[in-house]
C-alpha positions as a LaTeX table, in Angstrom:
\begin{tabular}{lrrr}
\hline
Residue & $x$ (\AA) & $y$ (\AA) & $z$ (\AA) \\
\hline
Unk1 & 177.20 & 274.79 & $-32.59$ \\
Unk2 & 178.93 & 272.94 & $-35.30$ \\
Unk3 & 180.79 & 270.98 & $-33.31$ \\
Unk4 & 177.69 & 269.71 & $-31.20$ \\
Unk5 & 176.52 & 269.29 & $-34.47$ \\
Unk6 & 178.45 & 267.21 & $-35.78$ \\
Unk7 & 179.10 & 264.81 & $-32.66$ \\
Unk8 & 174.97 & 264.34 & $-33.03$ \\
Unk9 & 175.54 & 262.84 & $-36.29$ \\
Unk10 & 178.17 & 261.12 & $-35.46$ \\
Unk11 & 176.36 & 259.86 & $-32.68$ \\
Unk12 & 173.54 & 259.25 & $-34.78$ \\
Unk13 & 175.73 & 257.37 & $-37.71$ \\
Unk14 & 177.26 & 255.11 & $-34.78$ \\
Unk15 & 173.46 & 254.22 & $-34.12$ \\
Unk16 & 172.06 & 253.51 & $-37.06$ \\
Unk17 & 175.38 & 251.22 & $-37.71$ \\
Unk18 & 175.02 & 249.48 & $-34.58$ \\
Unk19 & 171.16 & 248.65 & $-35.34$ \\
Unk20 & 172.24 & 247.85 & $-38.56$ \\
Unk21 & 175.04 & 245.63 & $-37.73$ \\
Unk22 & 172.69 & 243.89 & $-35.05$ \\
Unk23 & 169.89 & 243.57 & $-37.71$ \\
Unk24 & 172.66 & 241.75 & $-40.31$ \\
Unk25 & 173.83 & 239.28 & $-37.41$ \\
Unk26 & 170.26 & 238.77 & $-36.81$ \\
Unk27 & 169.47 & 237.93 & $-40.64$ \\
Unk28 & 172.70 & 235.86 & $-40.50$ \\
Unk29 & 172.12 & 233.81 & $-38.14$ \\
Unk30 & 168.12 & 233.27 & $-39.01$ \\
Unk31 & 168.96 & 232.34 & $-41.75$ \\
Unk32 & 166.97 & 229.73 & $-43.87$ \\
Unk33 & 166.59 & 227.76 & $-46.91$ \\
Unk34 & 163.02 & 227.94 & $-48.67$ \\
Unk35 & 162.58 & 224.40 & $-48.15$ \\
Unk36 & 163.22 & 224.80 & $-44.16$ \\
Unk37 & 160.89 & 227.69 & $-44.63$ \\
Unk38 & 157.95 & 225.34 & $-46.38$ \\
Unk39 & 158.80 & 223.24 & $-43.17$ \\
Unk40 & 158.58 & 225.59 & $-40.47$ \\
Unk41 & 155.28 & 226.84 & $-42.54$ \\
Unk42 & 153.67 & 223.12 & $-42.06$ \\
Unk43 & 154.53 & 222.88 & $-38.83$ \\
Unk44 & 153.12 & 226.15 & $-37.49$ \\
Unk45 & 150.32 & 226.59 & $-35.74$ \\
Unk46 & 148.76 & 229.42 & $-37.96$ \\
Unk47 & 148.50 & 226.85 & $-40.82$ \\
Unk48 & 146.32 & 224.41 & $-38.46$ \\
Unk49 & 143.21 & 223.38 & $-40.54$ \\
Unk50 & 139.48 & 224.20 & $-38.40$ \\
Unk51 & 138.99 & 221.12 & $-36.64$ \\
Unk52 & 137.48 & 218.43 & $-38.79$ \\
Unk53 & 133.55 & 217.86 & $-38.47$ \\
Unk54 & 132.69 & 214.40 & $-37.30$ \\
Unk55 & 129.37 & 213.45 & $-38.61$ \\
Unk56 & 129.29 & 210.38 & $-36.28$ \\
Unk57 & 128.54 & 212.73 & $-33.89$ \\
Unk58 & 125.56 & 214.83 & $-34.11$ \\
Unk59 & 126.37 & 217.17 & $-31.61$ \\
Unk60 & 129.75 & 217.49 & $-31.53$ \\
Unk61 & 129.69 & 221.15 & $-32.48$ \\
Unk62 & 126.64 & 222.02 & $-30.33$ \\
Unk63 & 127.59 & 224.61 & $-27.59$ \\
Unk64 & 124.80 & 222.92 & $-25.27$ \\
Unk65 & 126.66 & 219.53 & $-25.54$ \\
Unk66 & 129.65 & 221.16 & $-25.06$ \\
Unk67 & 128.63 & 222.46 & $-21.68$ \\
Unk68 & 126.92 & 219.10 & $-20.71$ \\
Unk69 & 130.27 & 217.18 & $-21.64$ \\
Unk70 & 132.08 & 219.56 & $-19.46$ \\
Unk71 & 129.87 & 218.63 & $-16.66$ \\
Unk72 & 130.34 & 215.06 & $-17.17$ \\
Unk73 & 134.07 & 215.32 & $-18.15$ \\
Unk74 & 134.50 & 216.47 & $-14.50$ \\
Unk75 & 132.26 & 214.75 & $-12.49$ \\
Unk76 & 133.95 & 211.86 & $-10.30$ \\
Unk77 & 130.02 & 210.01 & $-10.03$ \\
Unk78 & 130.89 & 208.14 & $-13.70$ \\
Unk79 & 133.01 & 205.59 & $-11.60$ \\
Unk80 & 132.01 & 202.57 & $-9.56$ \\
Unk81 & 133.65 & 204.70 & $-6.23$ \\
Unk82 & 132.47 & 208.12 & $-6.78$ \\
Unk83 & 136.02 & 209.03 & $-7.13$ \\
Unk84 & 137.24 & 208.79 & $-10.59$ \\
Unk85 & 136.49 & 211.71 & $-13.54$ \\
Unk86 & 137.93 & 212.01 & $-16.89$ \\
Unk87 & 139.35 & 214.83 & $-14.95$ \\
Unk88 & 141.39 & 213.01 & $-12.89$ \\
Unk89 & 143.88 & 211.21 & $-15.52$ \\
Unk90 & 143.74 & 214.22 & $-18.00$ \\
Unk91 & 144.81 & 217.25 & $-15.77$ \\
Unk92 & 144.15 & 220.55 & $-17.50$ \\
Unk93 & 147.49 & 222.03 & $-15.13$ \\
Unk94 & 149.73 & 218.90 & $-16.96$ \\
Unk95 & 148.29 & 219.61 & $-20.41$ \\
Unk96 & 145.38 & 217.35 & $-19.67$ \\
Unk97 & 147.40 & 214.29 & $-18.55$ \\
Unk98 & 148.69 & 213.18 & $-15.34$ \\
Unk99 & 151.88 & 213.01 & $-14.77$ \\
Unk100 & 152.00 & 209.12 & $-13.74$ \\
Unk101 & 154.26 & 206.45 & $-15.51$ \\
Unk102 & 150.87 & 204.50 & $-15.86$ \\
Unk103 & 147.00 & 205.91 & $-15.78$ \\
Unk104 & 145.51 & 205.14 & $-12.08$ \\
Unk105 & 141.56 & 205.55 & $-11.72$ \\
Unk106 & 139.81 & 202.78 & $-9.51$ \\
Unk107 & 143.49 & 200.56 & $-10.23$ \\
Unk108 & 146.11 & 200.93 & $-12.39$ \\
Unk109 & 145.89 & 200.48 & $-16.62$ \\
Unk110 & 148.74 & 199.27 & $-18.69$ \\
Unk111 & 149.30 & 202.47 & $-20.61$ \\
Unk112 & 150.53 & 206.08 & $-19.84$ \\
Unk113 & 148.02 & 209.01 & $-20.14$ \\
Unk114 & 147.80 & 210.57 & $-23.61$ \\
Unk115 & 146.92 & 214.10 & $-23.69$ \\
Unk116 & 143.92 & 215.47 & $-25.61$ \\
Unk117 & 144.50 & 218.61 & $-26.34$ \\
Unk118 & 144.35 & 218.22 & $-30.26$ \\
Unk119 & 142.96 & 214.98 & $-30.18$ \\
Unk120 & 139.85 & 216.29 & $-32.32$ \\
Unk121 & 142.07 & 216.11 & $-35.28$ \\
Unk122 & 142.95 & 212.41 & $-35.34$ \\
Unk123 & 141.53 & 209.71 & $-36.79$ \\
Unk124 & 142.46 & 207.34 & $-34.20$ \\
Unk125 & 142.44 & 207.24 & $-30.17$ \\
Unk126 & 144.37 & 205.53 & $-27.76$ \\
Unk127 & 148.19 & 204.04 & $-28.34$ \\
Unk128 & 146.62 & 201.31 & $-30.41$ \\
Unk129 & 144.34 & 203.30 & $-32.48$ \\
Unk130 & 141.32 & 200.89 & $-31.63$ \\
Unk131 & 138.89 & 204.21 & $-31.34$ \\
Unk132 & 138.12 & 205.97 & $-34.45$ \\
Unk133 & 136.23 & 208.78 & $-33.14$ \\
Unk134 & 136.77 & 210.73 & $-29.97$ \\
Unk135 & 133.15 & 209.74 & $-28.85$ \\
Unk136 & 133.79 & 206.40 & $-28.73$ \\
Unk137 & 137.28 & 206.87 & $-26.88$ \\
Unk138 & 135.53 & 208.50 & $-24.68$ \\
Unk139 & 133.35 & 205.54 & $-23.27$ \\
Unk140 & 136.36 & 202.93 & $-23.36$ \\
Unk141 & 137.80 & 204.49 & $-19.51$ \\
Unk142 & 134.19 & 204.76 & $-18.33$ \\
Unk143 & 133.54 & 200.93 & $-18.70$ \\
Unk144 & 137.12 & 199.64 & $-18.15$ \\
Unk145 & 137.71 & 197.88 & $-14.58$ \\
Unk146 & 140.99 & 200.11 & $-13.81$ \\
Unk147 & 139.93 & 203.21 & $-14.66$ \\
Unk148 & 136.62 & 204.69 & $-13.96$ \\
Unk149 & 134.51 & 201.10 & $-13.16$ \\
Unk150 & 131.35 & 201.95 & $-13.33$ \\
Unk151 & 129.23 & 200.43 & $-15.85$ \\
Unk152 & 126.28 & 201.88 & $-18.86$ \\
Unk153 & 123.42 & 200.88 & $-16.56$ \\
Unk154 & 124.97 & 202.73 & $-13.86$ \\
Unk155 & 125.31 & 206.37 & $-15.78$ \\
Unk156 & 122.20 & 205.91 & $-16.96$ \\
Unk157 & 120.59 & 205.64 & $-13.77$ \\
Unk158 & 122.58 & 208.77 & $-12.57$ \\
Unk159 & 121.42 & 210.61 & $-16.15$ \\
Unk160 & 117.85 & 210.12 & $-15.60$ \\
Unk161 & 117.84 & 211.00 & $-11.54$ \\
Unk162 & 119.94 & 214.09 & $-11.67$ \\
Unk163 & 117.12 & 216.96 & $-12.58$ \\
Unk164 & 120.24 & 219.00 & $-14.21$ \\
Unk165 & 121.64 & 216.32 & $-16.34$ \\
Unk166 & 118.27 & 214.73 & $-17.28$ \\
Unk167 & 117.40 & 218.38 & $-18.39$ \\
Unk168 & 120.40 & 218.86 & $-20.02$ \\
Unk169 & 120.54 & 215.17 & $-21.89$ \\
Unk170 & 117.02 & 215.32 & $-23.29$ \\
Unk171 & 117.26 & 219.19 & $-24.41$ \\
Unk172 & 119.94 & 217.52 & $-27.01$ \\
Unk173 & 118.85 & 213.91 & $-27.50$ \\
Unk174 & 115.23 & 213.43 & $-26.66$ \\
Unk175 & 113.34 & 212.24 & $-23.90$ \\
Unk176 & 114.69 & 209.31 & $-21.75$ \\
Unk177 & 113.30 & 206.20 & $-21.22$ \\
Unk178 & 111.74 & 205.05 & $-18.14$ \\
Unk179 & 114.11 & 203.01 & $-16.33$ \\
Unk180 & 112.16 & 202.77 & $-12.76$ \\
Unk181 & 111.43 & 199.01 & $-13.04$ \\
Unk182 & 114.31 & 197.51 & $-11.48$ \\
Unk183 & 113.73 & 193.83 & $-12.98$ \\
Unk184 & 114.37 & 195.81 & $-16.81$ \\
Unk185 & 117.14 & 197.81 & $-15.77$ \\
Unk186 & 118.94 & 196.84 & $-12.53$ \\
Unk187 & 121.38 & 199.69 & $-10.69$ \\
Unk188 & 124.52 & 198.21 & $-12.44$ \\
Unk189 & 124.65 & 196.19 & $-15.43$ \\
Unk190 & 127.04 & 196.09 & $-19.05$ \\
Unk191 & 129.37 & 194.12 & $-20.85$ \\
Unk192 & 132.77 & 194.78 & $-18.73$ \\
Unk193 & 135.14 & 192.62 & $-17.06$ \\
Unk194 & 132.95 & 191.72 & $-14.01$ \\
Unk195 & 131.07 & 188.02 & $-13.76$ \\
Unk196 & 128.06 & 189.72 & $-11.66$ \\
Unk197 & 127.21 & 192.82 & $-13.97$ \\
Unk198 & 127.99 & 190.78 & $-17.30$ \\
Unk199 & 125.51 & 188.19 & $-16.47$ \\
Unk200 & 122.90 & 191.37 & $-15.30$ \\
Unk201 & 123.31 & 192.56 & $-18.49$ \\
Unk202 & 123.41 & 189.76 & $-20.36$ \\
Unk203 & 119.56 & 188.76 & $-18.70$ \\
Unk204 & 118.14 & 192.59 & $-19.77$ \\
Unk205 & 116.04 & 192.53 & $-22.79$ \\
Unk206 & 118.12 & 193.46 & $-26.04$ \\
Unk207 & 115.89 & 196.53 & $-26.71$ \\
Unk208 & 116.82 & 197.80 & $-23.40$ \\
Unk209 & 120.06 & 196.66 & $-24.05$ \\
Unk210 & 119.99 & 198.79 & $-26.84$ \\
Unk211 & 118.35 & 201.66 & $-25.19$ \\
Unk212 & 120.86 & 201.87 & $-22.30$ \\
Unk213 & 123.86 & 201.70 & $-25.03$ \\
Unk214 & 122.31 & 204.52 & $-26.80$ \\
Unk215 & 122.50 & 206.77 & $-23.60$ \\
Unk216 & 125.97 & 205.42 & $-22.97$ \\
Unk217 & 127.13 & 206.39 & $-26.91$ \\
Unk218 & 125.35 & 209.97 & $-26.33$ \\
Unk219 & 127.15 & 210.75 & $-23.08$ \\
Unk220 & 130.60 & 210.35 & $-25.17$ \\
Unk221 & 128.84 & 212.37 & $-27.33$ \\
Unk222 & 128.48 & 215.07 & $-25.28$ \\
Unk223 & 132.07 & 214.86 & $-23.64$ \\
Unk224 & 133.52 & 215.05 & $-27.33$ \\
Unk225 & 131.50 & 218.45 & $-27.63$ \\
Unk226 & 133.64 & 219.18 & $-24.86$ \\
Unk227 & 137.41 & 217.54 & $-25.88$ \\
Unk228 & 136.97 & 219.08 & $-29.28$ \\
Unk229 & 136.86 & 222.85 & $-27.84$ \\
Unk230 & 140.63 & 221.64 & $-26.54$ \\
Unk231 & 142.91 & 223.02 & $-29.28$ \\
Unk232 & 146.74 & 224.13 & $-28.87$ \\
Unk233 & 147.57 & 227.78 & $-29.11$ \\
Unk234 & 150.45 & 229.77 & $-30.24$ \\
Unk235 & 154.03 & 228.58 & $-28.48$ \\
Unk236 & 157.29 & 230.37 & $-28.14$ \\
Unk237 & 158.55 & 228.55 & $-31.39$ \\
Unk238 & 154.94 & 229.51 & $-33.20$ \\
Unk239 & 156.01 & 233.39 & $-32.37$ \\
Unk240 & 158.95 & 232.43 & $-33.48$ \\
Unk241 & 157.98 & 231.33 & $-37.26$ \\
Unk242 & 155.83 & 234.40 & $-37.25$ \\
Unk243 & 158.80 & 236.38 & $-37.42$ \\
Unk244 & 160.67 & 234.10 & $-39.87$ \\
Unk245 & 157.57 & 233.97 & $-42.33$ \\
Unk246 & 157.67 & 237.91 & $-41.87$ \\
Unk247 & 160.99 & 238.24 & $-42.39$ \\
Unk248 & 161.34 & 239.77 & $-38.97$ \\
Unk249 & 165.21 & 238.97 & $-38.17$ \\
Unk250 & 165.45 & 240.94 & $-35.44$ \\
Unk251 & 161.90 & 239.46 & $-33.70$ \\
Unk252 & 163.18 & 235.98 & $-34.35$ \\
Unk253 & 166.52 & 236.68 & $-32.77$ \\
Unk254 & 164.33 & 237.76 & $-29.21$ \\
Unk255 & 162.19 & 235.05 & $-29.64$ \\
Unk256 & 164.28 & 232.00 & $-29.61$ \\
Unk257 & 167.89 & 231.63 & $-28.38$ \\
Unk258 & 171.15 & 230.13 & $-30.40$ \\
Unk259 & 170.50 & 226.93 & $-28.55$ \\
Unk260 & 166.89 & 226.49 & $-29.11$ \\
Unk261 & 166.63 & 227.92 & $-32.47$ \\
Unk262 & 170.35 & 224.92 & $-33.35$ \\
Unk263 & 167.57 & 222.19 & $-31.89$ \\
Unk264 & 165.18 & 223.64 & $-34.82$ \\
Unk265 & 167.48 & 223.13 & $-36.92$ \\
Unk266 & 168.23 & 219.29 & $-36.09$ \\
Unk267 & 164.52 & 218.65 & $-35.47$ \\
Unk268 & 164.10 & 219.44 & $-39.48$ \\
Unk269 & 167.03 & 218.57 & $-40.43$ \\
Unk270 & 169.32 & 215.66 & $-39.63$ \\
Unk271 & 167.31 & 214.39 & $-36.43$ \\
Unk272 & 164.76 & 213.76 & $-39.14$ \\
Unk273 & 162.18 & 213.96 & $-36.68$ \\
Unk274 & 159.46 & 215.55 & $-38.83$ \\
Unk275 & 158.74 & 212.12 & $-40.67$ \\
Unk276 & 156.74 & 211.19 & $-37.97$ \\
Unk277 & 156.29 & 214.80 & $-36.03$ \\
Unk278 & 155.11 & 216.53 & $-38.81$ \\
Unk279 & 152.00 & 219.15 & $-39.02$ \\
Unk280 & 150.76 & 221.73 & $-37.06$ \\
Unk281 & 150.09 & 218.90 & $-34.36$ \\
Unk282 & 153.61 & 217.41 & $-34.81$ \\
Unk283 & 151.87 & 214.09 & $-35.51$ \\
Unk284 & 151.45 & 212.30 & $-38.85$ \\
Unk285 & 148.24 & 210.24 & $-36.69$ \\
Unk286 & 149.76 & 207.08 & $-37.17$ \\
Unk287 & 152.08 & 204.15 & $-35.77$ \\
Unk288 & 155.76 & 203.29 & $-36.18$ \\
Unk289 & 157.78 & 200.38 & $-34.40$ \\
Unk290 & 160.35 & 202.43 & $-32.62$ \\
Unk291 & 162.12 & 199.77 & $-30.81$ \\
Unk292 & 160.96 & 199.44 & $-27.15$ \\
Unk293 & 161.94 & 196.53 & $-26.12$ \\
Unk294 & 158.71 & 194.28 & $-23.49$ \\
Unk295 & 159.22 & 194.92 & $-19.98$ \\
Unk296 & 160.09 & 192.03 & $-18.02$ \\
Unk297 & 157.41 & 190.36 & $-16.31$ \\
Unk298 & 153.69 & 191.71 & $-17.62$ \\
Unk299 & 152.71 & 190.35 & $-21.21$ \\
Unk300 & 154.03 & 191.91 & $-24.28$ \\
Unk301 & 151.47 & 194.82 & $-25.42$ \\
Unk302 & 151.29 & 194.13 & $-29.27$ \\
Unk303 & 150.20 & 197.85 & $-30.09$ \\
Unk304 & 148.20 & 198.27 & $-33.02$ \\
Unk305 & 148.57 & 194.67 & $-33.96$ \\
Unk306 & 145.81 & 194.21 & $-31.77$ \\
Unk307 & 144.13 & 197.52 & $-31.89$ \\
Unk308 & 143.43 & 197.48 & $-35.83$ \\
Unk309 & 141.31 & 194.18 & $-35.02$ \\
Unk310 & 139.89 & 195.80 & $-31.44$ \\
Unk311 & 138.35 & 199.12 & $-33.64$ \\
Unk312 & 137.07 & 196.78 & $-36.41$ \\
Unk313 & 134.83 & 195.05 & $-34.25$ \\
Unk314 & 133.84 & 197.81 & $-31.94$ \\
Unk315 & 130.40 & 198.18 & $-30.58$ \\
Unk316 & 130.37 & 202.06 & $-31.03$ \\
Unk317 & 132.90 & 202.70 & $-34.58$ \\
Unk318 & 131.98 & 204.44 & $-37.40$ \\
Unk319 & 129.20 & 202.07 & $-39.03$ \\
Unk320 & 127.62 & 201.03 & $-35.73$ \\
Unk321 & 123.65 & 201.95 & $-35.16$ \\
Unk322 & 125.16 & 204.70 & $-32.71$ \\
Unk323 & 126.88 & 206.42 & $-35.08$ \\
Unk324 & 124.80 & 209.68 & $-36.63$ \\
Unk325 & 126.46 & 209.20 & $-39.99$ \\
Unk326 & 123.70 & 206.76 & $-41.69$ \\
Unk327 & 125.76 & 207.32 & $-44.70$ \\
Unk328 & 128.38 & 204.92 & $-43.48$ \\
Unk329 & 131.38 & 206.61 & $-45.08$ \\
Unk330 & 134.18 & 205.24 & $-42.95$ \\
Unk331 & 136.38 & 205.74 & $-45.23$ \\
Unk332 & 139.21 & 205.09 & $-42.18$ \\
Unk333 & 137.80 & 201.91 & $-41.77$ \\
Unk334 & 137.04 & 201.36 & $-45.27$ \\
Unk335 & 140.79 & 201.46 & $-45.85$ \\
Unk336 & 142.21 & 200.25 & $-43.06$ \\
Unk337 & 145.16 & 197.54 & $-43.43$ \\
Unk338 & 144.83 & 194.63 & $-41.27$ \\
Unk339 & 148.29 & 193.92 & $-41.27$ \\
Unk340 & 151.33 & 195.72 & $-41.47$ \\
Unk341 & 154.93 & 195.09 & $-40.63$ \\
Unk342 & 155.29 & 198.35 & $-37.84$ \\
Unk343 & 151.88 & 197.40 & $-36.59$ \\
Unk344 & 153.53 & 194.60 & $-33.78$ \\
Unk345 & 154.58 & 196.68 & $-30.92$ \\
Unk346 & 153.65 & 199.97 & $-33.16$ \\
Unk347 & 152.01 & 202.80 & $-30.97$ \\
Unk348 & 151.07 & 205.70 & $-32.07$ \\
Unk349 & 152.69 & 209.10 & $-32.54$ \\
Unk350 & 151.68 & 211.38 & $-30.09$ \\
Unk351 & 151.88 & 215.44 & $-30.66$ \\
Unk352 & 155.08 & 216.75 & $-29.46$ \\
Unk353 & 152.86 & 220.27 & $-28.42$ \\
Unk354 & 152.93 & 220.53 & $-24.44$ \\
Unk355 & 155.74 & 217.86 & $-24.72$ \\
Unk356 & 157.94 & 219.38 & $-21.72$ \\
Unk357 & 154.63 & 219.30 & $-19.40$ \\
Unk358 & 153.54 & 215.30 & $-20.42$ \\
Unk359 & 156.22 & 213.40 & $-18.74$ \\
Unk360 & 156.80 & 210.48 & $-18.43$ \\
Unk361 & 157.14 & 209.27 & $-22.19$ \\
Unk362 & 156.09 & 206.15 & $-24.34$ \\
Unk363 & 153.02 & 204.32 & $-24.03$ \\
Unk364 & 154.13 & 202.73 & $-21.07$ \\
Unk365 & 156.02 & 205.78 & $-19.40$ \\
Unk366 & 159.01 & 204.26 & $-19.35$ \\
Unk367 & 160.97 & 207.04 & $-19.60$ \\
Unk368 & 160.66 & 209.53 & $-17.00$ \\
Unk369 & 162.65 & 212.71 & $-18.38$ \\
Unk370 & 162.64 & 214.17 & $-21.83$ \\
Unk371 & 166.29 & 213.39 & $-22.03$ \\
Unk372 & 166.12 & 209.57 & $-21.18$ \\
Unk373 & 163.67 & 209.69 & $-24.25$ \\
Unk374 & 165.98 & 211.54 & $-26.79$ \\
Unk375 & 168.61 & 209.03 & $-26.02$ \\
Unk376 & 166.76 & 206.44 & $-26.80$ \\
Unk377 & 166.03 & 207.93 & $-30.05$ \\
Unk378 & 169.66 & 208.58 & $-30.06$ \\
Unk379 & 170.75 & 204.97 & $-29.86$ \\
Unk380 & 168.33 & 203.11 & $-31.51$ \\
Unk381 & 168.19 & 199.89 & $-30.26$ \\
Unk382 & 167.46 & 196.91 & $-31.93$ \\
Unk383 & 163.76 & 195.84 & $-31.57$ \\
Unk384 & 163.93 & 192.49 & $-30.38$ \\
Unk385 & 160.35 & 191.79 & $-32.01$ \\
Unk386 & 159.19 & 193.10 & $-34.78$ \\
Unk387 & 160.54 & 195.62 & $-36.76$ \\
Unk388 & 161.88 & 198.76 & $-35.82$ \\
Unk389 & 161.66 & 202.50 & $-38.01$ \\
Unk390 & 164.89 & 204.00 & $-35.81$ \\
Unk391 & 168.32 & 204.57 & $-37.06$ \\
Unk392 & 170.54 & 205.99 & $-35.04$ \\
Unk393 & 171.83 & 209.45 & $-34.77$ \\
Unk394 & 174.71 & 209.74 & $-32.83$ \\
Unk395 & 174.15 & 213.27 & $-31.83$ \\
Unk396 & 176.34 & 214.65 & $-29.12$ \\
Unk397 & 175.48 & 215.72 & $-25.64$ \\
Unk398 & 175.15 & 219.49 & $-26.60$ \\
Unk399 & 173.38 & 218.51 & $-29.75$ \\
Unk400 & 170.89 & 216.60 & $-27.68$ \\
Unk401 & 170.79 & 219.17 & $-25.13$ \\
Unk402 & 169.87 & 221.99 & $-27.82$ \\
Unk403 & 166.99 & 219.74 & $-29.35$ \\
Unk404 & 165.99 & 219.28 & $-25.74$ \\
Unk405 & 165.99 & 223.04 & $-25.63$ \\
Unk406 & 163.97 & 223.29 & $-28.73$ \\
Unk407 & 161.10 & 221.22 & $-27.58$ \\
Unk408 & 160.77 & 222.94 & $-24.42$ \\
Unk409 & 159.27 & 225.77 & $-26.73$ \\
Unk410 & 156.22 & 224.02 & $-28.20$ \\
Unk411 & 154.22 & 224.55 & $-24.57$ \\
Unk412 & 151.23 & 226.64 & $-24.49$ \\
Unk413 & 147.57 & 226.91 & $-22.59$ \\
Unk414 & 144.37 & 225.38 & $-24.90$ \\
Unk415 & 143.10 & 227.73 & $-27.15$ \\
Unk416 & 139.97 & 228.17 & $-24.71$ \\
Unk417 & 138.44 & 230.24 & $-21.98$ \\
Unk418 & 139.82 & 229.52 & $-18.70$ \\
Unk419 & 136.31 & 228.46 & $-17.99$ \\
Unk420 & 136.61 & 225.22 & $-19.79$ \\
Unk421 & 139.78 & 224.17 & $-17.84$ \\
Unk422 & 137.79 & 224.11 & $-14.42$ \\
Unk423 & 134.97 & 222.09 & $-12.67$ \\
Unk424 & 131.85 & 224.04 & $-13.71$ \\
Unk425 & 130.47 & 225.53 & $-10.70$ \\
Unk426 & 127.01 & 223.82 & $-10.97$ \\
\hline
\end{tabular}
């Protein structure tokens, strides 16, 4: 009996020295500074701030518009050939993009798909920042001539003769106008890039000018009810800061391997990404020169050069008469620079969350593979125009390869039901 006994302990001692030991080379190789720490900390997704209220919008936190929006946000009628939806460039499956080098509705736009999964929390939309609210980004696609087509008159007419949406539209906003008399309010009619409809609209009366482009602001109204329900949730690298902030070696060690957790590492360190990827978002919201170089043939895109001017004078922004916030404290606006060195070919910074599932890269998807982009950042080439932020890294292949690694762990589903990422049923 002592003998058994004392192989137990033995094997017991042997245990406990083996978790230990495991625990130790866990701790070691986990190990950060406090300043990485205070890093990790701004970058995870527990320290996300509640989504910022938008007083231009009126309803943006109403559960009723939210549902309405979702019903629009889907519905393929809010295009000139009954085919196109918000839906159909922002894929829920592709973390609500599409997957194409360039966004394709009724033709083909100039710019890749940006997701919007997060997009509540920034002050601008689009590559070019020339929204400033994600109410008024949402009525840019819905009027352009390559993406949905249609026009205001149009989606009014469909408001007021669908029983559900009428319903639903006046529970929130008030009762619609008439719009039966054809000579007021013809079957298609705005200001887009179409001789027939411009001159249609341009011939309405400007109060029913005005009254159409109030229905049009409230419908991106109602589908940024919707968008801002679309938040990011917890990732493999979010578990994984958990456990650092916890001071859960072991955890961390399960969580994230050597090569993802060495891509960490050079994301906050050396790669010096988080000057421009920074908060819970892994956006700092703004635009940075980063040395792409015009294609060929089309016309240079000039970035926020041109969409600083393009949000100044926009129709639906911040002080206009369709914004709920009477108040008019645009303070974005108020402070906005009109020029700025970065701002010629400067696009804006997307999130790096869902980054493995929004290929291809750049505003103009010119690079189809997460690598391809990396080694751009890599080399930093010279911008040709303009000036570029990029100097280059020189990483290795297996250094590239682990940050590779590393962003492959910032994917996760919205923070929603699964109801919101499907058609509603009726």
């Amino acid at each position: 009996m002592k003998l058994w006994g004392l192989v137990f302990l033995s094997t017991a001692i042997l245990s406990l020295f083996t978790v230990s030991t495991h625990a130790a080379e866990a701790l070691h190789r986990i190990q950060w500074t406090k300043s990485e720490v205070e890093s990790l900390r701004g970058l995870w997704i527990g320290s996300i701030a509640k989504t910022p209220a938008d007083k231009t919008n009126g309803v943006a936190d109403n559960a009723r518009a939210a549902r309405f929006g979702h019903r629009l946000f889907f519905d393929t009628r809010l295009s000139s050939d009954g085919q196109v939806a918000c839906a159909t460039c922002h894929l829920p499956a592709l973390a609500f993009t599409d997957g194409r080098k360039l966004a394709r509705g009724v033709g083909t736009s100039g710019r890749n798909t940006m997701t919007i999964i997060g997009a509540a929390y920034s002050p601008w939309l689009f590559w070019d920042g020339r929204k400033d609210s994600l109410w008024s980004q949402a009525l840019g696609p819905m009027e352009s001539v390559v993406e949905h087509g249609g026009d205001r008159v149009q989606y009014a007419h469909l408001v007021s003769k669908d029983a559900q949406y009428r319903a639903e539209y006046e529970s929130l906003f008030g009762p619609l106008p008439d719009l039966s008399n054809a000579i007021r309010f013809p079957s298609s009619a705005g200001p887009v890039d179409d001789d027939l409809r411009r001159a249609a609209w341009e011939n309405m009366a400007p109060r029913d000018r005005t009254s159409i482009s109030t229905i049009f602001a409230n419908l991106g109204k109602a589908i940024a009810a919707y968008e801002r329900l679309l938040a990011p949730s917890s990732s493999q690298f979010d578990h994984y800061v958990k456990a650092i902030l916890t001071k859960d070696a072991v955890l961390a060690k399960s969580i994230m391997s050597r090569d993802e957790e060495a891509g960490l590492r050079l994301f906050i360190g050396p790669g010096r990404c988080i000057q421009c990827h920074n908060s819970p978002l892994m956006t700092n919201n703004s635009f940075h020169n980063i040395g792409l170089a015009d294609p060929e043939h089309p016309p240079p895109d000039k970035g926020r050069l041109i969409g600083v001017k393009q949000v100044l004078r926009d129709e639906f922004n911040c002080r206009s008469r369709h914004s709920d916030d009477q108040s008019a404290s645009c303070r974005e606006l108020d402070f906005i620079k009109i020029s700025d060195p970065h701002f010629d070919r400067g696009f804006k910074t997307p999130t790096l969350r869902n980054v493995s599932k929004t290929a291809p890269y750049m505003h103009d998807g010119r690079f189809s593979t997460l690598g391809t982009a990396l080694r751009h950042y890599n080399k930093a080439p010279r911008q040709p125009v303009g000036q570029t932020e990029l100097t280059p890294l020189d990483f290795n292949k297996k250094e590239l390869s682990q940050l590779e690694k590393f962003l492959r762990t910032l994917s996760s589903a919205p923070d929603v039901e699964p109801f919101w990422l499907e058609p509603p049923e009726n």
